[in-house]
N, C-alpha and C positions, 0 to 999 in steps of 0.2 A: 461456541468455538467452531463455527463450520469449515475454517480452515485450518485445523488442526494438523491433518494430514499432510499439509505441505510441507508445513516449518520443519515437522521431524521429518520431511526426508530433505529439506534444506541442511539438517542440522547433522542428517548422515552422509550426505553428500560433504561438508565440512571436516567431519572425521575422518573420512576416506582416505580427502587431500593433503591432509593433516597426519595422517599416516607417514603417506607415500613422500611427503616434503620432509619429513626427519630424517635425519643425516644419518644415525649409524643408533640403534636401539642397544646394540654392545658398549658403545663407547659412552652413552648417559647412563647405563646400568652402571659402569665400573667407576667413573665421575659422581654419583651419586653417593648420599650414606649408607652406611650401610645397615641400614635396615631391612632391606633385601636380601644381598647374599654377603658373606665376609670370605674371600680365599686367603690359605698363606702364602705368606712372601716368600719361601722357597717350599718348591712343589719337590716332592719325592714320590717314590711309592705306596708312601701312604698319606697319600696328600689327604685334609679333612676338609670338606667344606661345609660352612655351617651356615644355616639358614634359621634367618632369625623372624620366627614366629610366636614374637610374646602378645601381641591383639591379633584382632580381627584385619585391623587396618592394615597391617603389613602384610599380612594374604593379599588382599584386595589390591593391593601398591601395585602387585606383583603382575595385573591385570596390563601394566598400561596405560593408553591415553586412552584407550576402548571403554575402561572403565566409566569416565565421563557421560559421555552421550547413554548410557544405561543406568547412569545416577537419574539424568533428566529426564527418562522413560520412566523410572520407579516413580519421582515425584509427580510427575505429570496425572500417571492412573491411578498413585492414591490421591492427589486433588479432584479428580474429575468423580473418583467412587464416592469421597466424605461427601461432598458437593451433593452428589445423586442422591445420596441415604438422608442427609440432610434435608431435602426437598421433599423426600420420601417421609419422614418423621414428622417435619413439620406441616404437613399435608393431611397426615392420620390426625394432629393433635387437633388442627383446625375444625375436622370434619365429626367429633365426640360429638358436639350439639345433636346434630342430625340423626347421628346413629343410635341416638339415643332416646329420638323423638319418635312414636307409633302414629304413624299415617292412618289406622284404619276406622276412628272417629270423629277428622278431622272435615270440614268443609272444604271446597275449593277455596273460599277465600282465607282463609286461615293457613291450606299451604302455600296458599302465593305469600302471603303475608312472612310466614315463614323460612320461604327460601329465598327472599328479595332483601332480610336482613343479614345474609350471609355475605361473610368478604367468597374472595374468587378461590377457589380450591376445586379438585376432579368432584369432588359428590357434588357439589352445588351449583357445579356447571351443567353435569347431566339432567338433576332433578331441574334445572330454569328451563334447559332444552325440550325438556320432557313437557312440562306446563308451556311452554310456550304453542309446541305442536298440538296439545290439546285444545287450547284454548283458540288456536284460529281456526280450527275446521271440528272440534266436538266429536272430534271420529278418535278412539281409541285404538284402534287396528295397527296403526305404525310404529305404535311407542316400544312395539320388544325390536324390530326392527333400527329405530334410533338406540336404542343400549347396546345393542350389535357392534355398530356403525364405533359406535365412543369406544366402544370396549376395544376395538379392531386399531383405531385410532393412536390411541394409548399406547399399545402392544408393540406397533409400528416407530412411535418416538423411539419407547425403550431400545427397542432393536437396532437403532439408529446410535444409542448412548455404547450399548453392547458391542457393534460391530468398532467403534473406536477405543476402548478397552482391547478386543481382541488384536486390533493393531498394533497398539503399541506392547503388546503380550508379544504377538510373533515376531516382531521388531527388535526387541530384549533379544530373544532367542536368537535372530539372524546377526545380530552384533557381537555376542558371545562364541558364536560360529565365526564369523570374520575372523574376531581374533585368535581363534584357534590356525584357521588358515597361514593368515600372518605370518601366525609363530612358530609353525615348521615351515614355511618357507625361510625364514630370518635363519632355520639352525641347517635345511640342505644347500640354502645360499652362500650360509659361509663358506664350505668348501675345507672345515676343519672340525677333528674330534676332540675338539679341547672340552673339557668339562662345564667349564665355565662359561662358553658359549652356546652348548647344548641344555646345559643349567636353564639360562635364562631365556631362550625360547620354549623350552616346554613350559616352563612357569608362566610365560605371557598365554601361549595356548591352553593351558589347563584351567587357570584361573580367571582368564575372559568367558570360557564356556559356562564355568562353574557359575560366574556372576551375572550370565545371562540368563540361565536356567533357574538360580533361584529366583531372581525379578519375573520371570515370563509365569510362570508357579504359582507364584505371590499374589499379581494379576489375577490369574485365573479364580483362585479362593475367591479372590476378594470379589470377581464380578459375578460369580454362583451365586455367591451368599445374598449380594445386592439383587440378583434377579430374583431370588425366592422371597423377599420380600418386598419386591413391587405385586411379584402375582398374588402372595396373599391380600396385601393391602387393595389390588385393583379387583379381584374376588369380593372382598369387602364391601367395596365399592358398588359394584354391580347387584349383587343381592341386595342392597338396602335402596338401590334404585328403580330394581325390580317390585320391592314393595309398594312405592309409588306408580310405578308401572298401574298396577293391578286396584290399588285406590282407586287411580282415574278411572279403569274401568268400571267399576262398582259405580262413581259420579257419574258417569256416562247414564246410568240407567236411571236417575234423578233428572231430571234438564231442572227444574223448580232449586233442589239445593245447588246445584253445579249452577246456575247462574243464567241456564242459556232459555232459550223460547222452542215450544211443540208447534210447528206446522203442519199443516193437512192438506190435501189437496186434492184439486178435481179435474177429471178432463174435458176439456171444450170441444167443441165439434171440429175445430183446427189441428186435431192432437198435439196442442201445448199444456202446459200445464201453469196455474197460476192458482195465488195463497187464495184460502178461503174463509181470511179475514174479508167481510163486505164495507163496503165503502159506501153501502147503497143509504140514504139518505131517511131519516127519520120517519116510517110511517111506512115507507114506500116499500112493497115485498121485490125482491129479486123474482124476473121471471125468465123461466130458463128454455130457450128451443125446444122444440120436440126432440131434433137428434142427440140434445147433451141430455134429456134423461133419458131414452132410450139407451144410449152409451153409460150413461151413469147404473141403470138396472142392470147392465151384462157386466159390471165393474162388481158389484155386489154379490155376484153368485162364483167370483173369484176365488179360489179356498187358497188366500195365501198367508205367510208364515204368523203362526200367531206364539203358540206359546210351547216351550221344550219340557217335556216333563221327562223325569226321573223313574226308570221299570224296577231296577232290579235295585235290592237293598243293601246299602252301605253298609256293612259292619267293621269296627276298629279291626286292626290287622297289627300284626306282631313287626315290629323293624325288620326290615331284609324281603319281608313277602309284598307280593304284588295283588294288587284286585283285577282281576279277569274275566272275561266278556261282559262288562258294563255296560246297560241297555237303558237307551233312555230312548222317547218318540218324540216325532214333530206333528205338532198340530194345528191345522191351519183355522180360518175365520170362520168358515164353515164347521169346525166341528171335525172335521176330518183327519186322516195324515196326510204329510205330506211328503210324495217322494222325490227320490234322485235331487233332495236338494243338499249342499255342501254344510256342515256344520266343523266349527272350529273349537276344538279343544285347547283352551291352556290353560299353562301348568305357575301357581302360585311359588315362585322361589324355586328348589331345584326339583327335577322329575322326570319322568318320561311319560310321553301318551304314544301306546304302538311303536315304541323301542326309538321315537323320534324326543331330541332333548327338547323340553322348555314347552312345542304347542305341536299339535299335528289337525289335518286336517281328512274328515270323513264323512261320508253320505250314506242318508239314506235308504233304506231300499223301499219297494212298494208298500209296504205296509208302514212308513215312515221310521221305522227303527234302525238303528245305527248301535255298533257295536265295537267297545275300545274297552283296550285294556291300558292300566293305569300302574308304572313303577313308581314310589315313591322314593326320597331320601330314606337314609337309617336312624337318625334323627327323631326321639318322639315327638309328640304337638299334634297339634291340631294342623291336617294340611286340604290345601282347597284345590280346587279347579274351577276354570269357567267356562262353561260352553255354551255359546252364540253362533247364528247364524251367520256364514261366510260372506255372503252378498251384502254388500255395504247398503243395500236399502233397507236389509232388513236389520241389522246388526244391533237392534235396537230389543232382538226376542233372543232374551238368553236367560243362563239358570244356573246356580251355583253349587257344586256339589262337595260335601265335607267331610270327611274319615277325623277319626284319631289313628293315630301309631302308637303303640302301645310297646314297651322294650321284650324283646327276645327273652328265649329260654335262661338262666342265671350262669353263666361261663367264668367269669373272673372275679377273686376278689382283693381287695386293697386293704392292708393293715393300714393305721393310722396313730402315732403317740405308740407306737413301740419300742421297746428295748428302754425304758425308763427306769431311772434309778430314786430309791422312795425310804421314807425312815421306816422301819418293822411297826405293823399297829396304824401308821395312818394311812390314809387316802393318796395314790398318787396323784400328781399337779393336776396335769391332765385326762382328760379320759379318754380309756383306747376303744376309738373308730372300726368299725369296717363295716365298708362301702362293697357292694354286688353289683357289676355290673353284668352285661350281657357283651356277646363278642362285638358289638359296637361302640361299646365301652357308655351303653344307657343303663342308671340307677334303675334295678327293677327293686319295685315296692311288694313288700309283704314277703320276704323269702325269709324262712326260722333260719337261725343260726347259734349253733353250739359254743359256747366257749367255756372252757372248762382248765381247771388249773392240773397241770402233770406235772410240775417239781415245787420244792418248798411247802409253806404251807399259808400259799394268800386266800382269801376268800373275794368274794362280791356283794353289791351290796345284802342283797338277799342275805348274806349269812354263810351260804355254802359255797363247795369247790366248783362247782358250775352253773348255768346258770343259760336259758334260752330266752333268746329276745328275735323281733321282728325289724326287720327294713324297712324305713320310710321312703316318702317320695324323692329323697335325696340321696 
């Protein structure tokens, strides 16, 4: 509906006129039934007038023609939110397969195969985008960059759905305002204190404001609630895209199961370079200038990037804590380190390297060691990182590093099948639970826990009034 915009303000442009072209808003209030206001036939001093509010709808009456065009505002932004939530739900429902599928034993061919039987929904657009960039250039380095791009993307529609929501929110609001205006003009325009005139302008201005205010209100709920559930659902989204992210990289370091071809190459005395698959003919040796192996020996005594090892020792770490100054060295072909070269950290799912989200990049020093510190989620698991070399020639020397998270000290705990009611002598239905977590709300395993009877006279199984038992991993 990209022209939305216009027709409501065609439509308040119509009411306006439609206002201003009514003849006397006293003389159709008193012409009307009366379900609005009833006065008596002979006014005294203790004239009564009685305002009949037995529904809703005779409030509302009371609105106006204003009323209308913020009927058509309510229906418009609950159509346009069902709509959105709708595309929203059916989008999650499609996308179960996926999120359900573990990418981290999987071949290239098998997630093409994969994501190529999916209808069109956001996961299986990102994850084709994602395989597609892989698969033309073999270089994994740009794919957190593309989830960016989608994520940004996405964010931007929404924004787009939001800011027409918000319009016709403030729209409600400025019509309800109109009619307030209106309505004390209608009652200092009269030019009399009669009751009955004052009556029914405040009523036009009270009750247009009132009907604007709750629609514009209503709106608003309604498009919070929608927005928290696109971000959750597009969060979803991205994490489980991000695990394929990170697949590809891990196939990146296979070219034989990824599917692609290992070239090597040499330099010629022209300084080009060309494969050193030979073409040279059965029997016949390749024979090479003096200056391409004299250039080929000073290529060899080259100490470039070979292989990244791992100094300092990983151990599991508690939810919430960080591993700090993590030391790993670069080693080149020689045998040697290698410095002042760039190496790239990143981070599998959520995380920080050097308080930077998702991947950070760091170098060297002369003795080829490089040193980062690693936040993780609160989250326990197994979590990883990967660190390769920056330069895309080499990007080919990298090394995987792996912690557990282990759950925090024991903070909270959850009763479970409590307050049950049981015959005297048996066993109640269910049995009562409690669960320990930690203030991340992670099951810590192996915590004792008391449970002991202080009124009545129940036992456990054991026999007696109490009775200790341990935490499982749940």
């Amino acid at each position: 509906m990209p022209k939305l915009t216009h027709v409501i303000t065609l439509i308040l442009m119509c009411v306006i006129l439609l206002i201003l072209a009514a003849p006397d808003i006293r003389a159709q209030d008193q012409d009307s039934s009366p379900d609005a206001i009833e006065i008596t036939d002979e006014l005294n001093d203790e004239d009564i007038i009685e305002i009949e509010s037995s529904s809703i709808w005779n409030l509302i009456a009371q609105a106006g023609p204003i009323r209308y065009p913020i009927y058509g505002i309510f229906i418009a932004g609950i159509f346009l939110i069902s709509y959105r939530t709708y595309e929203l739900y059916n989008d999650q429902q499609l996308e179960s397969e996926l999120q359900q599928t573990s990418f981290q034993h999987l071949s290239l061919n098998e997630i093409s195969s994969k994501i190529a039987n999916q209808s069109d929904y956001l996961l299986s657009r990102i994850m084709a985008k994602l395989l597609n960039v892989f698969q033309t250039n073999r270089n994994a380095d740009y794919l957190h960059d593309e989830i960016s791009n989608y994520n940004s993307i996405q964010q931007l529609n929404f924004n787009t759905f939001k800011n027409r929501i918000d319009f016709l929110s403030d729209t409600a609001g400025a019509l309800g305002l109109l009619g307030t205006v209106w309505g004390m003009f209608f009652v200092f325009s009269s030019g009399t204190l009669e009751r009955e005139v004052i009556l029914v302008g405040m009523g036009y201005a009270l009750m247009s404001t009132l009907l604007g205010l709750v629609v514009s209100i209503a709106l608003n709920f309604c498009s919070t609630f929608t927005e928290g559930y696109f971000s959750r659902h597009l969060e979803n989204v991205t994490t489980k895209a991000d695990e394929l992210r990170f697949r590809l990289i891990e196939l990146s370091e296979n070219p034989v199961q990824a599917g692609g071809k290992t070239f090597t190459s040499v330099v010629t005395n022209n300084n080009t370079k060309r494969s050193n698959e030979t073409d040279a003919k059965v029997g016949k040796p390749e024979i090479k200038p003096a200056a391409v192996q004299e250039t080929e020996r000073v290529i060899e005594k080259v100490n470039e990037p070979e292989k990244i090892t791992l100094i300092s020792k990983i151990e599991p770490i508690k939810a919430g804590d960080n591993i700090r100054n993590i030391k790993i060295q670069l080693l080149g072909t020689l045998g040697k380190p290698v410095p002042s070269a760039g190496l790239e950290v990143v981070v599998e799912g959520k995380g920080e390297i050097n308080k930077n989200q998702g991947k950070a990049t760091i170098k060297t020093g002369s003795d080829g060691i490089a040193i980062f510190d690693w936040a993780t989620d609160e989250k326990i698991g197994e979590k990883r990182i990967l660190i390769r070399c920056a330069d895309s020639k080499y990007n080919q020397v990298k090394t995987l590093v792996k912690t557990e998270v282990v759950p925090a000290e024991p903070e909270n705990m959850k009763l479970i099948n409590n307050h049950q009611a049981g015959l005297t002598g048996n066993k109640l239905e269910k049995p009562v639970t409690i669960i320990v977590t930690d203030k991340y709300d992670n099951p810590v395993e192996g915590v004792k826990v008391l449970m002991k009877v202080t009124m009545g006279d129940g036992r456990f199984e054991n026999g007696k009034r109490e009775t200790v038992t341990k935490t499982d991993t749940k």
